[in-house]
VMD Tcl script that draws the C-alpha trace (Angstrom):
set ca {
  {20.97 10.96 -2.26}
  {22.67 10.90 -5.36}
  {21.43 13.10 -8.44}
  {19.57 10.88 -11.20}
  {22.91 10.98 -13.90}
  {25.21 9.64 -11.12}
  {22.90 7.07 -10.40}
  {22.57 5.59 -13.68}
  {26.25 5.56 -14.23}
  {26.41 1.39 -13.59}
  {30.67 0.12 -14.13}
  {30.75 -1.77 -17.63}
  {29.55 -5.77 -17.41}
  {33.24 -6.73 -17.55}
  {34.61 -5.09 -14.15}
  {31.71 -7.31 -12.88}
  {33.79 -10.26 -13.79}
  {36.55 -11.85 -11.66}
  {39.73 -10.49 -13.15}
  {40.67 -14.29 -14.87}
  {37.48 -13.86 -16.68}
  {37.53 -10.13 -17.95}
  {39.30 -11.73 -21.24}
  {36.10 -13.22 -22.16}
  {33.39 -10.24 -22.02}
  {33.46 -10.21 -26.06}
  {32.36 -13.62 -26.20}
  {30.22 -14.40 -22.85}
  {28.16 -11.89 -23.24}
  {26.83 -13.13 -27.13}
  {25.48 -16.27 -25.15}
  {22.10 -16.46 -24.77}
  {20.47 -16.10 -21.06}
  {19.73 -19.89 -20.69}
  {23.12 -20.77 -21.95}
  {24.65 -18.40 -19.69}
  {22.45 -20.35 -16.64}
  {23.39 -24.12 -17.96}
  {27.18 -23.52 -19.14}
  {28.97 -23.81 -15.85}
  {27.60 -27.17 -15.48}
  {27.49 -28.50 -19.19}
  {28.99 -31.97 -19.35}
  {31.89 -32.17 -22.04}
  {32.48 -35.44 -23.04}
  {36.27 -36.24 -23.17}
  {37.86 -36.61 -26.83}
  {34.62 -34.38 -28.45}
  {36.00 -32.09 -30.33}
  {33.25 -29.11 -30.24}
  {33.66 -24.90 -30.44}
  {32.20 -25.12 -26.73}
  {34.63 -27.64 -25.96}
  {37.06 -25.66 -26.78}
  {36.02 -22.49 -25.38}
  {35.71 -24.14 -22.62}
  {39.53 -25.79 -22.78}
  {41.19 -22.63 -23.84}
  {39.50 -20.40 -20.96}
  {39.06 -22.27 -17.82}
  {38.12 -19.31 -15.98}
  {34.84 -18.83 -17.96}
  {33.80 -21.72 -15.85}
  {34.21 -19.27 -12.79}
  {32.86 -16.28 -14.65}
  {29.57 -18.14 -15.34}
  {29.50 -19.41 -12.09}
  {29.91 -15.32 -10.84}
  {27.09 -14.42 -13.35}
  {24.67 -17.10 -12.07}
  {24.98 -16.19 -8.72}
  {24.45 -12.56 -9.67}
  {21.21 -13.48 -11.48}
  {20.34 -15.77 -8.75}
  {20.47 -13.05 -6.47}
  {18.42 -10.71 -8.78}
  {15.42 -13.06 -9.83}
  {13.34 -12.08 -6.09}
  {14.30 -8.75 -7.01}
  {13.10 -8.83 -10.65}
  {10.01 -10.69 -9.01}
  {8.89 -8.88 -5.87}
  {5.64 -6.25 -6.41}
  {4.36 -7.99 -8.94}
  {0.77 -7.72 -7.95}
  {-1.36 -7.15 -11.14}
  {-4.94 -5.95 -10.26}
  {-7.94 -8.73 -10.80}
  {-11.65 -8.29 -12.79}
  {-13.48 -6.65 -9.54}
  {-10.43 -3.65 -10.30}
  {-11.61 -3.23 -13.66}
  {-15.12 -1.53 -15.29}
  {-17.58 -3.59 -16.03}
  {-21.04 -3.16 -16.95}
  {-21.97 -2.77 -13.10}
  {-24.33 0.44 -12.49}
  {-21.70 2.98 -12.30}
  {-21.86 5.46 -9.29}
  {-21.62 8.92 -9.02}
  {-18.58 10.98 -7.66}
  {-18.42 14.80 -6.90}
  {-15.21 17.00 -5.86}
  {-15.22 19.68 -3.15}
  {-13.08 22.26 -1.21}
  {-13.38 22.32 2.52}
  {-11.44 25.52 4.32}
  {-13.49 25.94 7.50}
  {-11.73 24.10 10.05}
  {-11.43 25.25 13.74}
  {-8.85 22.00 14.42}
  {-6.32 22.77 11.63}
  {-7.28 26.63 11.23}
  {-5.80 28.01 7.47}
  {-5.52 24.55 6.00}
  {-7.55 23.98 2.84}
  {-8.38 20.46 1.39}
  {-9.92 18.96 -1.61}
  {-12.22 15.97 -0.92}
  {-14.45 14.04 -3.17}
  {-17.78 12.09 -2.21}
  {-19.00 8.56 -3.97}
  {-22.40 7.46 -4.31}
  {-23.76 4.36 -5.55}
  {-25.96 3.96 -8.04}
  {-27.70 1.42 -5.60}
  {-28.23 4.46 -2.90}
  {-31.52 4.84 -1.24}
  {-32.61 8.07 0.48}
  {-35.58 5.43 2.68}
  {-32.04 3.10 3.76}
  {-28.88 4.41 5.55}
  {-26.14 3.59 3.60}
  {-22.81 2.09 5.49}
  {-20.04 4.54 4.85}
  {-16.31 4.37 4.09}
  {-13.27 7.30 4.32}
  {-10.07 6.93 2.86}
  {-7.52 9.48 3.92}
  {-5.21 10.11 0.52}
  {-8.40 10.64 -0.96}
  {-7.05 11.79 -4.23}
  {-5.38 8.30 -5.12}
  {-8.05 6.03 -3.56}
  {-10.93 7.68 -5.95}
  {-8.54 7.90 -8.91}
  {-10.21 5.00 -11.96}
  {-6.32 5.00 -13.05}
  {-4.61 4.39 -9.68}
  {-3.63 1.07 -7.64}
  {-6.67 1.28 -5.82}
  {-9.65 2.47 -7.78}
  {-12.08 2.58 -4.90}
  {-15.28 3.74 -6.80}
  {-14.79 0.86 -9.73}
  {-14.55 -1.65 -7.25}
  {-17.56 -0.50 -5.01}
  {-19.30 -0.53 -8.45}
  {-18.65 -4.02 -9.42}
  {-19.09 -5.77 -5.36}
  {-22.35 -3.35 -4.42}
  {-23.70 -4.93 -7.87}
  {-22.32 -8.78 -7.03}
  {-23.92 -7.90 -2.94}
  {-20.57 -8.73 -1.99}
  {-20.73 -5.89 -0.14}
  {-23.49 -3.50 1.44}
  {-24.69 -0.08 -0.31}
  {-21.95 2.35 0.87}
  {-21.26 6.02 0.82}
  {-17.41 6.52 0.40}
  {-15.82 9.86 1.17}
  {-12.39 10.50 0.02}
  {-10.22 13.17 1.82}
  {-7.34 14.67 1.13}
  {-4.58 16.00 3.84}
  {-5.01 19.64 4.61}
  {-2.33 22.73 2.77}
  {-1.69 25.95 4.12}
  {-1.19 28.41 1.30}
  {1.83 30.41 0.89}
  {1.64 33.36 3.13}
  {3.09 35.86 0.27}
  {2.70 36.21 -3.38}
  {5.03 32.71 -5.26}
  {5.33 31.59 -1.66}
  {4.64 27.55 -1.90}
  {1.87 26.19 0.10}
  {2.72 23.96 3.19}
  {1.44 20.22 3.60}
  {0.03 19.72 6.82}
  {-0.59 15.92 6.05}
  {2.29 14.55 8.92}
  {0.95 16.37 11.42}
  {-2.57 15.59 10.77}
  {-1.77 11.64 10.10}
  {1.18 10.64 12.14}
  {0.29 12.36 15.53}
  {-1.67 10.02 18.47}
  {-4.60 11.51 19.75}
  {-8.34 12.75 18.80}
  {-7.47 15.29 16.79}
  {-7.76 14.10 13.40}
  {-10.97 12.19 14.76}
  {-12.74 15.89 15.92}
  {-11.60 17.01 12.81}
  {-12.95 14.67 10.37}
  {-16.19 13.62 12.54}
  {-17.43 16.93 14.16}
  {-16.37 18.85 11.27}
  {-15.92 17.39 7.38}
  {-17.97 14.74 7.56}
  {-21.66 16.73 8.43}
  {-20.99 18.45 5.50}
  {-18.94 15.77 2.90}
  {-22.83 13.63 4.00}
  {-25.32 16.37 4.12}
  {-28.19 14.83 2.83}
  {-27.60 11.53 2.66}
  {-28.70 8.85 4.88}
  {-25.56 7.34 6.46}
  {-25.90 4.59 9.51}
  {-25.18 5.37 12.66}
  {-23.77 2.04 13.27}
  {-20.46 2.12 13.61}
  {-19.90 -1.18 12.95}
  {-20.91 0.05 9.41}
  {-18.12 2.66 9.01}
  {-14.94 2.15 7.77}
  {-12.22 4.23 7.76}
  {-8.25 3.75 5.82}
  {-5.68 4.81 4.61}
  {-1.90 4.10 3.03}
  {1.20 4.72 4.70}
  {0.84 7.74 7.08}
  {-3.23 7.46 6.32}
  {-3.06 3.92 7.15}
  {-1.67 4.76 11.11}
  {-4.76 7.85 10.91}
  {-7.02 5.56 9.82}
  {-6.32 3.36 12.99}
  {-5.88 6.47 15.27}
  {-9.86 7.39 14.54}
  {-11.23 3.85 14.74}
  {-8.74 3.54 18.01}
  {-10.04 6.77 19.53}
  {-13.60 7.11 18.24}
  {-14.83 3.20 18.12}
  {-17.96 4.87 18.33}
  {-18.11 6.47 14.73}
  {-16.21 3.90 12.94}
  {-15.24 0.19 14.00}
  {-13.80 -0.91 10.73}
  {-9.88 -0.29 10.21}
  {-7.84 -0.68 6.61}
  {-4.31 0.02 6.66}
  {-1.70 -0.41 3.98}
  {1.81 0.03 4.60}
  {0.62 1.81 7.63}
  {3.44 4.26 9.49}
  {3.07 2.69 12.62}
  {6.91 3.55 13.44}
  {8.12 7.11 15.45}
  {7.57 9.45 13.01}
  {4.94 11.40 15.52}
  {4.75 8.15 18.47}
  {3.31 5.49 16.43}
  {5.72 2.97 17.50}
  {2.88 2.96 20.83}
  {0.94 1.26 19.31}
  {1.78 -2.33 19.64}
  {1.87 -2.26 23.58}
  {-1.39 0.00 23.86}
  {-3.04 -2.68 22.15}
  {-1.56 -5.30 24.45}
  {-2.58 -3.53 27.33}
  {-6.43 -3.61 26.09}
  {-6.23 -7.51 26.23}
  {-8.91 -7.37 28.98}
  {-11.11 -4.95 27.71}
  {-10.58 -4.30 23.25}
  {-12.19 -2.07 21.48}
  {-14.64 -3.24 18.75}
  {-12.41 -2.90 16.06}
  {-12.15 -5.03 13.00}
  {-8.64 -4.09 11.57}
  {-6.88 -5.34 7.98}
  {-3.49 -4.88 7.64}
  {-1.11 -4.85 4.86}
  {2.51 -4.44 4.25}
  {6.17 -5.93 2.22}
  {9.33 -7.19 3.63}
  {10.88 -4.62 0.80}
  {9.01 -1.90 2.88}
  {10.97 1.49 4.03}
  {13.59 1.45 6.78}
  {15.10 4.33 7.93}
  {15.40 7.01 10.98}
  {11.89 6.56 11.95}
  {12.04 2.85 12.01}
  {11.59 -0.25 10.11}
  {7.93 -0.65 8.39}
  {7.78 -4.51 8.03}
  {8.74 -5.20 11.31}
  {6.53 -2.43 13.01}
  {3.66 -3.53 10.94}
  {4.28 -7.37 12.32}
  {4.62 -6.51 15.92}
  {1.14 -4.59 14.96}
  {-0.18 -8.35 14.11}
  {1.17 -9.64 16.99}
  {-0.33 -7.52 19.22}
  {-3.26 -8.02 17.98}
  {-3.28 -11.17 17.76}
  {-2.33 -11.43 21.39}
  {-5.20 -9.69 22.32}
  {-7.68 -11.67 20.68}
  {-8.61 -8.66 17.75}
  {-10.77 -9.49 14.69}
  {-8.19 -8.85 12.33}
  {-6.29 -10.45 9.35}
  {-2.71 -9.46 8.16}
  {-1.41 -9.93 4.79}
  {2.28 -9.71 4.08}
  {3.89 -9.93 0.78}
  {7.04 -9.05 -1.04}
  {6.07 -5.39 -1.95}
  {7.85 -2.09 -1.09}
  {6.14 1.01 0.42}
  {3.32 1.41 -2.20}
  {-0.29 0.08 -2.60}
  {0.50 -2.26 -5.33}
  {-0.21 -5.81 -3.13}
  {-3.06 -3.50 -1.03}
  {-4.64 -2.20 -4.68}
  {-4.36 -5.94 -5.66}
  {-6.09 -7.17 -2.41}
  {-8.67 -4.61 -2.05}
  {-11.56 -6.10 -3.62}
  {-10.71 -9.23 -1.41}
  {-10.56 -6.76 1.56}
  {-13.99 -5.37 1.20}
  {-15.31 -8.92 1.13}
  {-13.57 -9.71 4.05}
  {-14.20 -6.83 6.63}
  {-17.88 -6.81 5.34}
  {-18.41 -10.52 5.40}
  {-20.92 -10.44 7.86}
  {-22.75 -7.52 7.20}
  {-26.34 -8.11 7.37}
  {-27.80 -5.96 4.35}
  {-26.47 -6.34 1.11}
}
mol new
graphics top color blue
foreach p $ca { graphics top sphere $p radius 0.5 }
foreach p [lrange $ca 0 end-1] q [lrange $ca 1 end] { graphics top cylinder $p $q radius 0.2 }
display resetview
């Protein structure tokens, strides 16, 4: 990849232009955007004697420049357009009961020994010690409980626990583990691909047998797993599947935005394992979300992996719901869609 300097170095407007039309850069570009779109096909009368007349007479090749432009702006208007997903009123405060979030450190795990994590724990105003409370884990933690970010997690529970759009829940927000430097200005080491891109139970013994006793010590949380949610963007989206995949018992509830499921760490499985379960699924209500401007690279091609997700299933008769939009590999559309998510995948939750 290119340094920032060269890639902002763009050739001048002109070279743009086919070469019959380079003559006229002084003067096309003083014309005003919807001129530029209309001029090509502006009917001049015959015998009118008019400065755009005569532009027009004395340069017949502007006629082909414009045409070159209009293409080029033709070409750039999905562009200019795509990601545009502006977050709604369940995104923002409002004078909902506000609940209450606390950060900790966890460093005691046996399953990734030496890694270190911050994590963060939400709970509603609405939160009764005498009720369990459903619960929710996002993987990213750090940008799902941010009140600035895309998804603002804690400002939306806020505003649907208060409209009982959905049910009293605990939300615990986790970051991926670091393993710090080994000697003095050494940098620390992110452990997140291993932890979220590998198949298996790891992750799941991890985050059940170990964070999770203490992130909810004290609180009463439901045993239910169809009132546990787990998700995640990107490489937490595919963990967020791997636990409810592996461990239907401790959570049956799967959001995933943008989710890796390509061959970074085997996650192009996926697809066929759920096939394969056609005859016997797992309990799993699953949302997905992801952008036809999504990556593409070595490890494979996002939109397509997440669609052969939906598929699959689909196939296999899955509760799920799939939502794809113009978006790149962000959580602009799935910060947008998230209030509309939670109503969704806890639409039929009994106590709210």
């Amino acid at each position: 990849m290119g340094s920032m300097g060269a890639a902002s170095r763009r050739p001048p407007i002109a070279a743009l232009l086919p070469a019959g039309g380079r003559q006229l850069r002084a003067t096309a570009w003083h014309f005003s955007l919807p001129f530029l779109l209309c001029f090509p096909f502006f009917p001049f009368p015959r015998g009118r004697v008019c400065k755009t007349a005569l532009v027009h007479q004395r340069h017949p090749s502007l006629n082909t420049a414009m045409r070159f432009l209009l293409a080029l702006l033709t070409a750039a208007l999905p562009v200019l357009a795509a990601d545009n997903y502006p977050l709604g009123p369940d995104s923002q405060p409002k004078a909902a009961p506000r609940g209450e979030i606390t950060k900790h450190t966890f460093a005691a795990s046996k399953v990734y020994p030496g890694t270190t994590r911050d994590y963060w724990v939400y709970v509603p105003k609405q939160y009764d010690a005498a009720k369990p409370a459903c619960l929710m884990v996002f993987q990213d933690g750090g940008g799902y409980q941010n009140p600035g970010g895309q998804w603002r997690v804690p400002i939306v529970c806020d505003n649907l626990i208060e409209q009982k759009a959905m049910p009293v829940t605990v939300v615990v927000f986790v970051n991926p583990g670091v393993i710090p430097g080994a000697i003095s200005g050494a940098k620390d080491r992110s452990n997140r691909s291993y932890e979220y891109d590998s198949l298996g139970d790891a992750y799941s013994r991890f985050l059940i047998d170990e964070l999770l006793p203490e992130a909810t010590q004290g609180l009463n949380i439901t045993k239910d797993p169809a009132g546990r949610l787990i998700g995640g963007i990107s490489s937490g989206g595919i963990c967020a599947f791997t636990v409810a995949w592996e461990r239907p018992d401790a959570f049956r509830k799967v959001v995933s935005a943008v989710g890796s499921f390509t061959n970074i760490r085997g996650g192009y499985e996926y697809p066929a394992l759920i096939r394969k379960s056609k005859n016997d699924p797992k309990p799993l209500r699953v949302f997905l979300q992801d952008g036809e401007h999504d990556l593409s690279n070595l490890h494979g091609n996002w939109p397509l992996s997440s669609q052969d997700m939906a598929a699959a299933l689909k196939y296999a008769n899955y509760d799920y719901r799939f939502e794809f939009g113009d978006g790149g590999h962000n959580g602009k559309q799935g910060g947008a869609l998230f209030p509309e998510t939670m109503r969704w995948i806890w639409r039929d939750w009994p106590d709210k």
